[in-house]
C-alpha positions in Angstrom: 94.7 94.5 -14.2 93.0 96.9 -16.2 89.7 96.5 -18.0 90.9 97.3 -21.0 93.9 94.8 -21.5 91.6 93.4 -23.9 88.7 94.0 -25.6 85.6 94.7 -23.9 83.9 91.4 -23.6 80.8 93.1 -21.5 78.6 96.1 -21.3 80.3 98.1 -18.9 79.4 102.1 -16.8 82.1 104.4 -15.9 80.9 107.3 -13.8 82.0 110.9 -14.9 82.8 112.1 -10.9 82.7 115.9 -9.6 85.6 116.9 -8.1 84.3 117.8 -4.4 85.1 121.2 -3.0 86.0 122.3 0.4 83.8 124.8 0.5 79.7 125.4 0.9 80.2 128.6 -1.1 82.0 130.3 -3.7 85.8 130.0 -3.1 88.6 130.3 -5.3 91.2 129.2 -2.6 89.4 126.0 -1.2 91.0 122.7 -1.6 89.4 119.5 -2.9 87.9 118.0 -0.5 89.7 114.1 -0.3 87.2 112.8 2.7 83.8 113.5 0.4 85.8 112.1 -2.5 86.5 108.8 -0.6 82.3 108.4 0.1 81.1 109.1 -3.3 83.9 106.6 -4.7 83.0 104.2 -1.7 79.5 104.4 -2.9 80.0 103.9 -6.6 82.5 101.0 -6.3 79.8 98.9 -5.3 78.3 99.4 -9.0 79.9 101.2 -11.3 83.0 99.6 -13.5 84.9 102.8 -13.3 85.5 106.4 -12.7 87.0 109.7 -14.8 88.5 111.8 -13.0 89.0 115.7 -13.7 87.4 115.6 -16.6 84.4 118.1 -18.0 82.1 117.0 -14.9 85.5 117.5 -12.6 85.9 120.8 -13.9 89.8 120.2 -15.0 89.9 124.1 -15.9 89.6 125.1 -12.3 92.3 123.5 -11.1 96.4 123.6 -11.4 97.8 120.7 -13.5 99.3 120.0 -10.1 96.0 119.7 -8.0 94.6 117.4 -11.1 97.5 115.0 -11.4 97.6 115.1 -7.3 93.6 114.0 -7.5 93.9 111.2 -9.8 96.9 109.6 -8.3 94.9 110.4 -4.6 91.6 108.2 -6.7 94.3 105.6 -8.3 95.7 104.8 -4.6 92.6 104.8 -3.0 90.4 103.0 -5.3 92.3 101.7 -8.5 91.6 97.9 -7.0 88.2 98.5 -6.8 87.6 100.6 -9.8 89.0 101.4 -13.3 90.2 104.9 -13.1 90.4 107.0 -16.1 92.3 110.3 -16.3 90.3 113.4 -18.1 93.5 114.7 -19.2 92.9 116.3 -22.6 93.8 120.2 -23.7 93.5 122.5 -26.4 97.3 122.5 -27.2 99.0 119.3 -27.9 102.2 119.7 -26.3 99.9 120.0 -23.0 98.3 117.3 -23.8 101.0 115.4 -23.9 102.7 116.7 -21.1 99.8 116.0 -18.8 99.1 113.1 -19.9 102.4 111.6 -19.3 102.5 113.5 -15.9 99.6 111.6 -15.2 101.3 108.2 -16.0 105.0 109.0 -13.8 103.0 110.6 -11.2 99.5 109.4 -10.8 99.6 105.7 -12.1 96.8 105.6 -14.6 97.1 105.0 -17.8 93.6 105.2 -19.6 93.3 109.0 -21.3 89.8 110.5 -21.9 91.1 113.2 -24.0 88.3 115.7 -24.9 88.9 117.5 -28.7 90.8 120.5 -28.6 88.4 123.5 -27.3 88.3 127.2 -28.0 90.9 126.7 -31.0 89.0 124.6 -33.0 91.1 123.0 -36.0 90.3 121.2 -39.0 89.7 117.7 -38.9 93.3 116.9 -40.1 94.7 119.1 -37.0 92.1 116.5 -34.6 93.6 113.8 -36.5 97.4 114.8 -35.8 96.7 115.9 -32.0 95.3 112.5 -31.3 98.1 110.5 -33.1 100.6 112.9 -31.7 99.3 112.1 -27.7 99.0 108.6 -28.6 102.6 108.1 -29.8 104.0 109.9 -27.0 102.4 107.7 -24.2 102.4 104.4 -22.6 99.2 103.9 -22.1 95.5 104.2 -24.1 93.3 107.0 -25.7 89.6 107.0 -25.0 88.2 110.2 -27.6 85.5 112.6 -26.5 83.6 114.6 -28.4 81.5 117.0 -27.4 80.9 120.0 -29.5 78.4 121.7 -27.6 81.6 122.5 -25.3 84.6 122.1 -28.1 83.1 124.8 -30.8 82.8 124.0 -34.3 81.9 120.3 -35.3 84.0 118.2 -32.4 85.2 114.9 -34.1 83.7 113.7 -37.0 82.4 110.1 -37.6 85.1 110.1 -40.2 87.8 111.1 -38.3 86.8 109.3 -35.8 86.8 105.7 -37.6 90.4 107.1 -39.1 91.9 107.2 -35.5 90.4 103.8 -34.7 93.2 102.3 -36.3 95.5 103.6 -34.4 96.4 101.0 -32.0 96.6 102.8 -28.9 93.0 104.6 -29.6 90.6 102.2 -28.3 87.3 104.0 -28.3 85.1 107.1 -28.1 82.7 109.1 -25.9 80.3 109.9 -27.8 78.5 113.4 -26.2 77.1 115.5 -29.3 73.5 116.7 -28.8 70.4 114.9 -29.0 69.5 113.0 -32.3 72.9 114.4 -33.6 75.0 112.3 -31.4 73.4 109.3 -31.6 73.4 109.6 -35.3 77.1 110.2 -34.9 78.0 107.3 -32.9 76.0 105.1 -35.4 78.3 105.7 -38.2 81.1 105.3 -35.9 79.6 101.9 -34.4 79.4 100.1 -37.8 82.0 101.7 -39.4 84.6 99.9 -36.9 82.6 96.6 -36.8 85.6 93.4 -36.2 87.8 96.3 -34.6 88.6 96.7 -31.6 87.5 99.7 -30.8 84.4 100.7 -28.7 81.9 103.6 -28.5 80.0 105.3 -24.9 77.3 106.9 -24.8 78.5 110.6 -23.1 74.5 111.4 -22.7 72.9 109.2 -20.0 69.6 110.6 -22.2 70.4 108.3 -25.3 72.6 105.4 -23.2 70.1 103.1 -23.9 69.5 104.0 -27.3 72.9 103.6 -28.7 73.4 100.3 -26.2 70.6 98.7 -28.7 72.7 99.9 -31.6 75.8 98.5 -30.3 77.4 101.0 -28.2 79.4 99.1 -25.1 78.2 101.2 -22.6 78.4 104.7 -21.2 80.4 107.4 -19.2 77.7 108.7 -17.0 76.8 111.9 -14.8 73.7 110.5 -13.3 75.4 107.1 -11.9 76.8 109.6 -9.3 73.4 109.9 -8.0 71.4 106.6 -9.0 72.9 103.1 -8.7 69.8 102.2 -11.9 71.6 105.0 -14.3 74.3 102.0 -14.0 72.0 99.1 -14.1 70.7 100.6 -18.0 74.1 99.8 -19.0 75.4 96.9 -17.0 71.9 94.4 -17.2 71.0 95.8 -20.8 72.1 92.2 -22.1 70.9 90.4 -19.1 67.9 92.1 -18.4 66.5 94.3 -21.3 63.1 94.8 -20.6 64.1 95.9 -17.0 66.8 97.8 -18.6 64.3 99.8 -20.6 61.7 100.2 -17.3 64.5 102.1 -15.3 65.7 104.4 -18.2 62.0 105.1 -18.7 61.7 106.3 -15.1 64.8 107.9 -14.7 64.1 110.4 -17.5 63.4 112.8 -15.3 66.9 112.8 -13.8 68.8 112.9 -17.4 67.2 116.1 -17.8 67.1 117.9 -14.3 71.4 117.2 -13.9 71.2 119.9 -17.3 69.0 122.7 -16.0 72.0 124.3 -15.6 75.9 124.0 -16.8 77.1 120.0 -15.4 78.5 119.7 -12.7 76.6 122.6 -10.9 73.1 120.7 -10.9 75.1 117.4 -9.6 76.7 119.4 -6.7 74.0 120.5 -5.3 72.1 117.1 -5.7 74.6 115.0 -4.3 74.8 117.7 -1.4 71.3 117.0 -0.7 72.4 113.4 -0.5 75.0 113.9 2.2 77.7 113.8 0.6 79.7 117.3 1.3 81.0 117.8 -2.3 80.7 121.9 -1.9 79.9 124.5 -4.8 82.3 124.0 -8.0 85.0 126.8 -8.2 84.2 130.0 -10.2 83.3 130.6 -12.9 81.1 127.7 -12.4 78.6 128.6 -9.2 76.0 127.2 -6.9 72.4 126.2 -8.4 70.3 129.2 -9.3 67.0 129.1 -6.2 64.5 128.4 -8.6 66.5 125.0 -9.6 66.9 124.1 -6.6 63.4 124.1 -6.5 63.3 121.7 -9.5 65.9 119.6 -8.5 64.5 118.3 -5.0 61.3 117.9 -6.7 62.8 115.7 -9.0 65.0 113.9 -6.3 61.4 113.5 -4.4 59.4 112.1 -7.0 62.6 109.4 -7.8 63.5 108.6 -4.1 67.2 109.8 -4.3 67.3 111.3 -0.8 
């Protein structure tokens, strides 16, 4: 049963997963690596509600549609009882889109979409409105949005369009990743815009999670859960436990900003290699963490007790 046969009744975390890499360094022929997969998911099924899989922090564009619907059907069989699996199956052309997605349902199982905004084309908001109708009607399943300009071009989804495609009954929320003071501004409008609708927004910054949980956000899709069981425990006890809530996002600071010293998911390899988990360097064009980071990034991991 999914999570989302119904409204969300509950603050909930998915984690955004890498996909792991059979490979220590640069290789454009090594296979995902299934064994490392199965320990990170072990890991997070003990506190996380869900997973994405292959989306921006899987690096979808580095892998054949055929590797990507093979991985989330591999995470679906493996772990859909224990977690909620959501596909990152979006594209820049719709009839992809589409494709994929419904590839993803026949082959894989799944049938929750995160579907980032078309990239590198970047319509009008009318074309964003038509793409997402046009997936929607040509699936079984549901349509999470994700915006995120800083990797989309040009504005992403507006608040407006946005609250438009709420209506849709098959579109039953949004990630919510612009920058900084932007996207939480963003997901504001959105939030009481579709007040008494069922639709939710996440937080796609683990920086601002607890900022747009206090303005009625539902909870977030998160990098840093990969790494630290408390980047979960902002969203999941922020009802239960708010002043804890707002102690571990304080100390965990830190972390939101060291997993960006360079392009996600390169900083998050690399940490979670340093964890023991054997999830290899991302294939090209993304590469392994620059020396001087790496620096940075076990200082970090020091100060927070994440080895």
């Amino acid at each position: 049963m999914s999570l989302f046969d119904k409204p969300l009744e509950r603050k909930v975390c998915f984690a955004a997963i890498p996909t792991p890499i059979a490979s220590d360094v640069e290789n454009l022929d090594a296979p995902i690596a299934l064994n490392p997969a199965c320990d990170l998911l072990e890991r997070l099924s003990k506190y996380v509600d869900g997973v994405v899989v292959c989306g921006c922090t899987g690096h979808d564009s580095s892998f054949s549609v055929e590797e990507q619907v093979g991985f989330i059907r591999f995470v679906q069989e493996n772990f859909g009882k224990k977690l909620e699996v959501i596909a990152g199956d979006g594209a820049n052309s719709t009839k992809e889109a589409i494709e994929l997605a419904q590839r993803v349902e026949a082959e894989a199982g799944v049938f929750v979409h995160l579907q980032i905004s078309p990239y590198k084309v970047k319509p009008e908001q009318e074309g964003i409105m038509k793409h997402y109708e046009a997936v929607a009607n040509s699936i079984e399943g549901r349509v999470i949005l994700y915006d995120v300009p800083t990797r989309t071009g040009g504005v992403g989804i507006s608040p407006g369009t946005a609250v438009r495609l709420a209506k849709h009954p098959q579109i039953i929320g949004i990630k919510e990743a612009a920058p900084g003071d932007e996207g939480i501004e963003r997901a504001t409008e959105i939030i009481q815009s579709t007040l008494g609708e069922d639709f939710f927004v996440l937080s796609g910054n683990d920086e601002y999670t607890l900022e747009l949980l206090r303005r009625g956000a539902m909870g977030a899709i998160s990098v840093g859960a990969n790494v630290e069981s408390d980047v979960a425990f902002v969203s999941t006890h922020f009802g239960a436990n708010y002043e804890k809530a707002c102690q571990v996002d304080e100390r965990l600071k830190p972390l939101y900003d060291i997993l960006f010293v360079e392009t996600n998911p390169q900083p998050l390899h690399y940490m979670l290699r340093q964890q023991g988990f054997n999830v290899g360097v991302p294939r090209l064009p993304l590469t392994e963490v620059r020396p001087e980071n790496r620096i940075q990034i076990r200082e970090v991991m020091m100060r927070l007790n994440l080895f």
